[in-house]
C-alpha positions in Angstrom: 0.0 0.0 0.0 2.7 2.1 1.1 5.0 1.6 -2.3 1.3 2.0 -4.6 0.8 6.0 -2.2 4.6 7.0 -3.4 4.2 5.9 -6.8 0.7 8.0 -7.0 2.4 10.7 -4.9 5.5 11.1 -7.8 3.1 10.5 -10.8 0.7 13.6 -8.8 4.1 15.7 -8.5 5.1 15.7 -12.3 1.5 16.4 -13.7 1.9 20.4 -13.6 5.0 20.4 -15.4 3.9 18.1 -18.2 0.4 19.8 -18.6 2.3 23.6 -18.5 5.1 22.0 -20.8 2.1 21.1 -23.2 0.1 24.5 -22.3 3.7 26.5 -24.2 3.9 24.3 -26.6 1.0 24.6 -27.6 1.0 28.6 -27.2 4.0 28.7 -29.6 2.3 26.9 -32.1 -0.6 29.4 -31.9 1.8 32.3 -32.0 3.7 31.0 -35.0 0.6 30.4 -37.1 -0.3 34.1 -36.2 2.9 35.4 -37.6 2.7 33.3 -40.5 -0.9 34.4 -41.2 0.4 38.0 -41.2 3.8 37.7 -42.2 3.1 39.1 -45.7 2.5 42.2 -43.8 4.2 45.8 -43.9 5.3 45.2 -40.0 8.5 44.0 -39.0 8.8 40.4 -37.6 9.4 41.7 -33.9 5.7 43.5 -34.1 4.6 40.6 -35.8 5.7 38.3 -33.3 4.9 40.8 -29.9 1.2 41.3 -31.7 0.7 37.7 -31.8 1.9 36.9 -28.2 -0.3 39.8 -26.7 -3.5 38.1 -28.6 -2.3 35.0 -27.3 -1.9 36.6 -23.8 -5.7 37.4 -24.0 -6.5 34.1 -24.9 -8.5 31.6 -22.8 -6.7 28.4 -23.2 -9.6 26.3 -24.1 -10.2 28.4 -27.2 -9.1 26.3 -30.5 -9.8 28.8 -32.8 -7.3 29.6 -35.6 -5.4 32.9 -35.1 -7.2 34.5 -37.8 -10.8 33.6 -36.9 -10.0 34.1 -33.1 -9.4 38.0 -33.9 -12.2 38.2 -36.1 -14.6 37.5 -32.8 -12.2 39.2 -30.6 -11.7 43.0 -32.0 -11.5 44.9 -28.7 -8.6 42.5 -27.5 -7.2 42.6 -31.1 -7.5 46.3 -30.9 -5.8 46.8 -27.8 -2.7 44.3 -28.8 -2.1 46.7 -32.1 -1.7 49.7 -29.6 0.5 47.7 -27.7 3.2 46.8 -30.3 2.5 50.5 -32.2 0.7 48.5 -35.3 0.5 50.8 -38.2 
């Protein structure tokens, strides 16, 4: 009983890291789809890239919608992430 309460007690101490380690991974896939979505763009990579991290920032993270579509319903946020990063 003992050896079965450390082994639940181990596998219960590693589940934060490998649900955050998924949680960034899966942010930076969101934010690089953003910056390819606007990459063809007069804005330099750098605003590119802060833009899409702010929307993603603003973001629940149960939302799966595509970069593109998630700003669409989201102005205001969208709005306030070009003021941000000094969108032109």
């Amino acid at each position: 009983m003992v050896k079965i309460l450390c082994v639940v007690t181990t596998l219960m101490a590693f589940a934060p890291f490998s649900s955050s380690s998924f949680a960034a991974a899966e942010d930076a896939d969101w934010i690089n789809k953003c910056v390819t979505d606007h990459r063809d763009g007069a804005e330099t990579p750098e605003t590119i890239k802060n833009y899409c991290a702010c929307l993603n920032k603003k973001r629940d993270n149960n939302d799966t919608a595509s970069p593109r579509l998630w700003e669409r319903e989201h102005l205001p946020e969208s709005t306030v992430c070009c003021k941000e990063v000094n969108w032109n």
